[in-house]
N, C-alpha and C positions, 0 to 999 in steps of 0.2 A: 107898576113896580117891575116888573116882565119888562119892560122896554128900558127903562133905566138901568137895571142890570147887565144886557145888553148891552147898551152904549157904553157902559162902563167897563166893559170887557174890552171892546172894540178900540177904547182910547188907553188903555193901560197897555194891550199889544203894541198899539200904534207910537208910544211914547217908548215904548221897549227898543221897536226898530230902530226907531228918529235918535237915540241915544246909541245904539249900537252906528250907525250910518253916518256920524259924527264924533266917531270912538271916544267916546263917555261912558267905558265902560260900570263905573261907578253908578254911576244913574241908570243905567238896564239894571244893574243888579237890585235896587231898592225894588224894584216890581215884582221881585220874586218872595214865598213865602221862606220861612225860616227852612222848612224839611223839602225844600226843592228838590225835583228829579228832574235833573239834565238826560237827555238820548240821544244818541246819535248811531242809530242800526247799522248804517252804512261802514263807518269807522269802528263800527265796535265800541263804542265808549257811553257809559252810566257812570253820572255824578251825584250823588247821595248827599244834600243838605245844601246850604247855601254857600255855606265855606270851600265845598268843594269845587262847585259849580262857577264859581268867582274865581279861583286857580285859574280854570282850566279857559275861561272869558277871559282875562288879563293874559292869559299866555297868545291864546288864539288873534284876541284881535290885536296884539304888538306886533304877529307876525299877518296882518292884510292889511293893504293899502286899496280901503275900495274907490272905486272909481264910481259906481253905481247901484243902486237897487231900486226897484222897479216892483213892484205888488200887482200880480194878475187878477187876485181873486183872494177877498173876504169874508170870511160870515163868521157868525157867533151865536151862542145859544146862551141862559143862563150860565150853564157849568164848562162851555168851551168855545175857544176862538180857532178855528181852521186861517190857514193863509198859505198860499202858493206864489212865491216871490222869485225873481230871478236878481243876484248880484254881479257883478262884473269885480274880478280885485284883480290883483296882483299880491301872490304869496312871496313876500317881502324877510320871513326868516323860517328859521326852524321848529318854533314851539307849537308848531299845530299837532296836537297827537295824531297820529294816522294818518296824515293828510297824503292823498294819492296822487299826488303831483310836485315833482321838484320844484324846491324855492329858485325864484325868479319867474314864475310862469303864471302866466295872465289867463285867468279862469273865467268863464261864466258859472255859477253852480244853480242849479233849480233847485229850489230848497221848498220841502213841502212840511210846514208845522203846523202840528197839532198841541195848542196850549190848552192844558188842563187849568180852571181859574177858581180861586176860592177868593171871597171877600174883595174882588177885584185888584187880586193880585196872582202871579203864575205860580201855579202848585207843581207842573209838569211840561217840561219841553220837550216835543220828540218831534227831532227835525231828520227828515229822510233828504238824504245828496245825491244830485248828480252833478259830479264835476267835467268839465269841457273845457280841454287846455283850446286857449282861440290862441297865446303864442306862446310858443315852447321857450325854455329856460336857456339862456346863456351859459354856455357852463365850460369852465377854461380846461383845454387838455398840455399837458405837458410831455414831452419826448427830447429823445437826444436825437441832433444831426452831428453826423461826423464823430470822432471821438470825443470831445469836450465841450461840444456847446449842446446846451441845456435850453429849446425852447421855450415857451407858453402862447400859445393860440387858444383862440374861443372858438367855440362849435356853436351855429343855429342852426337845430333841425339840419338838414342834410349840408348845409353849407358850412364853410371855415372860412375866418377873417384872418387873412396874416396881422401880425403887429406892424405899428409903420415902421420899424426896420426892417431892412430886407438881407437874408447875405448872400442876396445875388443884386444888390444894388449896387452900382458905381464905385458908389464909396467904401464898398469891402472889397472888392475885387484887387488881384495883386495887380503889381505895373511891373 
């Protein structure tokens, strides 16, 4: 009985990821119990019940576009599933609450959860972040040159892209 309960922890987390890692949010949500407790220490945010904890999942993963996740390390007990996973995304919009990295920026984050599991299903998620921009966000600046012309250039990290026009190319220059 001990080992089946077990296994059944181990595959309802695992169906959890594999549904988040395929943004199905829909289907992670069903693994959760009705009074779910969402955590997240890092960002400061607790979601209280299912409805709320489904918000703030459909907001979050609209804005990742993962590219990866990778699981270091599993175990489980009757009443809990530990897991240490590493994701690779790209933050893609704005509805991450607290998220400590501008949108556009390509993340790894360690994520360390700990699920609390009743009846083989999640009663409790408390996932600790560390987020690791591996590339910084694109992010357009604007200025004026001259009196009336109104740039827009993009910044990476320490470097600037001019636009492909130039007005010191050829074709602006007076004759």
């Amino acid at each position: 009985m001990r080992d089946d309960l077990i296994a059944a922890n181990l595959a309802a987390v695992e169906a959890h990821f594999h549904s988040e890692a395929v943004n199905d949010v829909e289907k992670a949500l069903e693994l959760y119990t009705d009074d779910v407790v969402w955590e997240s220490p890092v960002r400061n945010l607790s979601f209280h019940g299912k409805a709320a904890a489904a918000e703030n999942y459909r907001k979050m993963f609209a804005s990742f576009r993962i590219e990866e996740f990778r699981c270091l390390e599993r175990f489980a007990t009757e009443n809990r599933v530990v897991d240490d996973s590493i994701a690779t995304l790209v933050l893609v919009g704005d509805t991450v609450k607290n998220a400590p990295v501008p949108v556009g920026s390509k993340v790894q984050i360690r994520l360390l959860h700990i699920f609390d599991m009743r009846e083989g299903k999640i009663s409790r998620e408390l996932v600790f972040e560390d987020w690791k921009v591996i590339q910084p966000a694109i992010q357009e600046l604007s200025f004026s040159v001259g009196k009336s012309v109104a740039r827009s250039i993009k910044a990476l990290g320490s470097g600037i892209i001019l636009p492909q026009a130039s007005y010191a190319s050829p074709s602006n220059l007076r004759r």
